[in-house]
N, C-alpha and C positions, 0 to 999 in steps of 0.2 A: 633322872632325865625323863622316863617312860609316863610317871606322872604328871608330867608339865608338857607332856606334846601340844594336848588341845589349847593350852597355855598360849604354847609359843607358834601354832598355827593361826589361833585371832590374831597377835601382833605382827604376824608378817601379813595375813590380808587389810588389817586395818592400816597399816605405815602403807603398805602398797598403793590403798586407796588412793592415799593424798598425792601420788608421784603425776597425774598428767591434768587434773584438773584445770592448774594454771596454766597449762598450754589448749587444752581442748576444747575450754570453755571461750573461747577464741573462735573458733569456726563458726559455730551458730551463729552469730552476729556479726563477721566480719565484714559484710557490705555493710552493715548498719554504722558500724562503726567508721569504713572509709567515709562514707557519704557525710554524717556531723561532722568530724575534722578535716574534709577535704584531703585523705589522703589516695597515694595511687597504689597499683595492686602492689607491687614491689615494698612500699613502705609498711602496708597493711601483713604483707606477707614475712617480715621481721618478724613481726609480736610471736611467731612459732620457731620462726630458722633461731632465734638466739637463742632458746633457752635448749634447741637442739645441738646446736654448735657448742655451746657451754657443758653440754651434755658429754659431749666427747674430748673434749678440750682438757679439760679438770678432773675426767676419770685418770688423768695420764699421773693427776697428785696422789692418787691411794696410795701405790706402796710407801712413798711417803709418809702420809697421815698416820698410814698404820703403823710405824714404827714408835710415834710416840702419842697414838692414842688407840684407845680400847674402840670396837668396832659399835659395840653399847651407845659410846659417848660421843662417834662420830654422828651415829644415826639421830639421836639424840637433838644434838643441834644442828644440823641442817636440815632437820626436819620440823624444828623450829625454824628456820631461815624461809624455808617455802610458806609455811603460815603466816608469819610477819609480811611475808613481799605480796600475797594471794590477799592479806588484809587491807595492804595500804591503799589498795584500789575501793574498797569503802569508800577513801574520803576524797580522790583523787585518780580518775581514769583520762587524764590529758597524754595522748599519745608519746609524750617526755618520759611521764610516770610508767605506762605500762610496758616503754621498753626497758626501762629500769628495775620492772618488780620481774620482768621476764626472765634478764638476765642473773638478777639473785638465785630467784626457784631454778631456772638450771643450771646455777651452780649446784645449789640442794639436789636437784636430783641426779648430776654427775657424782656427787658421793653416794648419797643414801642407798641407790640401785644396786652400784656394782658390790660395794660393801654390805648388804643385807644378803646380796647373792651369796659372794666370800662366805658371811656368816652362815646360811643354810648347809653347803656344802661342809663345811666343819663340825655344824652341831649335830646332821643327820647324813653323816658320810653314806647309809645303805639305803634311806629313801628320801637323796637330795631331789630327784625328781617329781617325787609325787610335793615336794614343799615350793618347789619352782612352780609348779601347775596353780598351790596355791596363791603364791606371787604373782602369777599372770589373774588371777584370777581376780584379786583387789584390783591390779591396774584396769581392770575391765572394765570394774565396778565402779572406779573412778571416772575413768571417762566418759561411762554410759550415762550416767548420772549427769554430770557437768556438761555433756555436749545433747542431753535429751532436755534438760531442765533449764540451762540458759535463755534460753529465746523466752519462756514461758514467764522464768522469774522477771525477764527484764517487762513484759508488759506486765505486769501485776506491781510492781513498785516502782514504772514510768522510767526507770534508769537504768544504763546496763553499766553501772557504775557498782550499783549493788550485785547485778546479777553476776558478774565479775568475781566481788568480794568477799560473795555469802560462802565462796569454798573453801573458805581459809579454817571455816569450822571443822571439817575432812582433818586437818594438820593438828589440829587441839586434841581431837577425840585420838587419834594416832601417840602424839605423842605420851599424853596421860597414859594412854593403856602400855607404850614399850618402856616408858621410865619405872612399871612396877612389874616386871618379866622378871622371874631369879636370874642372877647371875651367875650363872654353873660354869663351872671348867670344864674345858673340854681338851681331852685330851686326841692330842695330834698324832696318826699313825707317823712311824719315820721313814722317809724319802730314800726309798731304796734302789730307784731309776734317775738315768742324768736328767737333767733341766733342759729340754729343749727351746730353742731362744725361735718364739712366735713369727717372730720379723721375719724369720729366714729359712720358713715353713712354706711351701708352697699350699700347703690343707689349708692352715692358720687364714692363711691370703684368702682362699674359697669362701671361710668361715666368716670375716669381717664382709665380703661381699654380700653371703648369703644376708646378713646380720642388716648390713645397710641398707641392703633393696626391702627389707621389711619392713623397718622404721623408716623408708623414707613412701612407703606405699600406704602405710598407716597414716603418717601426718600428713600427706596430699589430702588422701581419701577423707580424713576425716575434715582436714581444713575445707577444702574445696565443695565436699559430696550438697552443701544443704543450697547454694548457689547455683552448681549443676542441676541440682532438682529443680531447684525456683524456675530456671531457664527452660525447663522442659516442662514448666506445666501448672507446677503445682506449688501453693500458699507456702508461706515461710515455717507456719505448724504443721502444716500434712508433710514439709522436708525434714522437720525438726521429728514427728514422729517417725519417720523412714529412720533417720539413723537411729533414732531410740531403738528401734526392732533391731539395724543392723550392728549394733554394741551391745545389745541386749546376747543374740546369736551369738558374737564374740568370748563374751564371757562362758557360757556354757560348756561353748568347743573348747575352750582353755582348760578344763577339768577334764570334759567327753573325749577327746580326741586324743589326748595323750594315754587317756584308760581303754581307748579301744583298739590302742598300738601294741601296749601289754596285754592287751587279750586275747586278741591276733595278731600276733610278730607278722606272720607266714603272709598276713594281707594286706601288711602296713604298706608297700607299692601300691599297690591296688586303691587303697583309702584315700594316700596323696595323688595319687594321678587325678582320680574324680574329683578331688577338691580342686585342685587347681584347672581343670574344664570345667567346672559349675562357672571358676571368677571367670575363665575365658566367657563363658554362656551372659555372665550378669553382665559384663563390662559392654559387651552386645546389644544385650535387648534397651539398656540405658540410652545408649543412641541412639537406637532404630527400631526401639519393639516400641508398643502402647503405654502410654503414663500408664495406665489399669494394670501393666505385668511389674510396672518398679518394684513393688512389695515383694515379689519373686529374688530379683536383682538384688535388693538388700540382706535378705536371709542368704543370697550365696557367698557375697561379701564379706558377712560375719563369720560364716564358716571357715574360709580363709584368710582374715584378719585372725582369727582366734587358736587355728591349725598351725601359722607359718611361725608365732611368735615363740610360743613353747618349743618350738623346735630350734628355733635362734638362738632362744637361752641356754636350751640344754646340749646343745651341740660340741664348744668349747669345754663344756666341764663334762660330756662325755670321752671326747677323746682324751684329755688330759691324762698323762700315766699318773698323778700323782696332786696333792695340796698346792702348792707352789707352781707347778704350772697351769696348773686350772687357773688360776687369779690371775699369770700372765697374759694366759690366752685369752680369759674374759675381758680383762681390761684390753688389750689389741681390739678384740672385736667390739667392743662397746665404744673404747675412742675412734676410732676411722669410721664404724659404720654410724653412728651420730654427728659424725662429723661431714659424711658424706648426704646422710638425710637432712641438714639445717642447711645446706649447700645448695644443692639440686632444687627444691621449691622454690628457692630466689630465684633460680632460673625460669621456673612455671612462670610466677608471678612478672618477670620483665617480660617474656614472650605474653603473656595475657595483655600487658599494658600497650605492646605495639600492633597486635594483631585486632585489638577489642574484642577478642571472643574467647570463649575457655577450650577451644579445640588443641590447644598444648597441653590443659592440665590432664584430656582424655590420651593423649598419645602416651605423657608421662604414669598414668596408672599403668597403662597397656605393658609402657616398658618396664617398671617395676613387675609385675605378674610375670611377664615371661620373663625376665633375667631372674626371679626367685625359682623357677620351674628347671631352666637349663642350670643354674646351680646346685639345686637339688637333685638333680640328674648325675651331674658329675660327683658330687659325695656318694648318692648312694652304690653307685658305681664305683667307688672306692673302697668304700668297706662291705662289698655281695665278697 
């Protein structure tokens, strides 16, 4: 096993890569896209809630799946499903088609995610964490990529039909590299503590909260952030490079932040409190400070976009006494809290359409931030 880590560390951030492309590469364009098909915020606002609600919806089939299939062969083809659906839009970006390739890719990434997780934890039971870091760390790289490089690719090839479809390449390069990964056995410690049943966890309940107010402050922030910019000021490239920076930040804190918590246990309070006042400081100067201070606003962003995720992931498979409940409890928190994130934006987006203004999707950031701060409050306050 020891010589196949660096092995099996490329294939979990290359598979990673490919998991948000299809939904991210959505933001940068999304007025562009309302405006050619004539659609309203609410309709435009689908092409992200479904593949999120599908997200949460179909994690509910794993234990399922995995009883008669190997977690290898799941990843495998649904990770073929999301290239095929990310490709179709090549030849075909008619609002029909894109809510159809949406819904495919998150089915694929209701499996692929929580199953890839599953899999970490079992192949690297003493340092699932530091390979979760690396899984946050592809989804980074995927987004940052797809949500900096959309708008660009679409004026350089006139379509964003292509700028769409060119991510489906992410799914090809992914899959090649995990279909030639050894296939080692791994053997399972035996389950020496009862099964506690998630549902009926009062923590479990915190943990899908904490879990959804994440993913539903990511997919706002990223759907919404490059239209919030435009409206305060600035080109559709100078918004398009603003997130480039602030996904760029993301990713890094995905690696840095979980390594400066094990470095300093004693100050990991301390770390979180100032990240989540930095988002309080960005979410601020965005409405009220100088277009010239946004670039500030977005490095704070990234830092807690990049801080809260790794903490979401690893939360459930920290508390877990054991293999089997770690997957239940992942799977709880990955189905309600995606189910809760693909939900709540529809909501943004009708309030957008009756108000005409984006002063909901600002209220909506604000209250994901603090409902992730007062939930982190009351965990950590559970386990001092």
């Amino acid at each position: 096993m020891k010589k196949h880590v660096a092995l099996y560390a490329w294939a979990i951030v290359l598979v990673a890569i490919s998991l948000r492309p299809i939904i991210t590469s959505i933001g940068p364009i999304i007025d562009h896209i309302q405006a050619d098909q004539g659609l309203t915020h609410v309709q435009v606002t689908w092409l992200t809630s479904v593949p999120i609600l599908c997200m949460g919806l179909f994690a509910l089939l794993i234990p399922r799946l995995e009883r008669h299939f190997s977690s290898h062969g799941l990843v495998a083809f649904f990770l073929f499903a999301i290239g095929v659906a990310t490709a179709i839009r090549l030849v075909d970006a008619s609002y029909r088609t894109l809510l159809v390739t949406a819904f495919i890719g998150g089915v694929g990434i209701a499996i692929v995610g929580p199953v890839l997780s599953a899999w970490i934890k079992r192949t690297f039971p003493e340092r699932f964490e530091l390979m979760i870091g690396l899984y946050s760390f592809g989804i980074g790289i995927g987004a940052t990529l797809s949500s900096s490089f959309t708008a660009p690719l679409m004026s350089y090839f006139g379509t964003y039909a292509t700028a769409l479809g060119i991510w489906s390449l992410f799914a090809v390069v992914g899959l090649l590299f995990w279909r030639f990964i050894p296939k080692e056995r791994v053997i399972v410690a035996e389950q020496t503590k009862p099964m506690r049943n998630p549902w009926r966890t009062k923590r479990a309940w915190s943990i899908l909260l904490f879990f959804g107010l994440q993913v539903t402050f990511f997919f706002t922030t990223i759907t919404w952030i490059v239209p919030l910019l435009m409206e305060a000021g600035h080109t559709r490239h100078e918004a398009s490079f603003y997130v480039g920076v602030m996904t760029s930040v993301q990713i890094v804190t995905n690696i840095a932040f979980p390594a400066a918590l094990n470095k300093w246990p004693t100050r990991a309070p301390l770390f979180i409190h100032a990240m989540f006042l930095g988002g309080f400081f960005a979410l601020a100067n965005v409405v009220w400070g100088p277009v010239s201070g946004h670039l500030i606003s977005m490095v704070l962003f990234g830092i807690v976009l990049g801080a809260t995720f790794p903490l979401a992931l690893v939360f459930p498979l920290r508390e877990a006494r054991h293999e089997k409940e770690a997957s239940a409890w992942n799977a709880m928190a990955q189905a309600g809290g995606f189910l809760m994130a693909g939900t709540l934006p529809l909501l943004v987006g009708a309030l957008n359409d009756a108000t005409g203004t984006y002063t909901t999707t600002y209220i909506s950031i604000t209250t994901c931030l603090l409902g992730l701060y007062i939930v982190y409050l009351y965990l950590n306050k559970k386990t001092a």
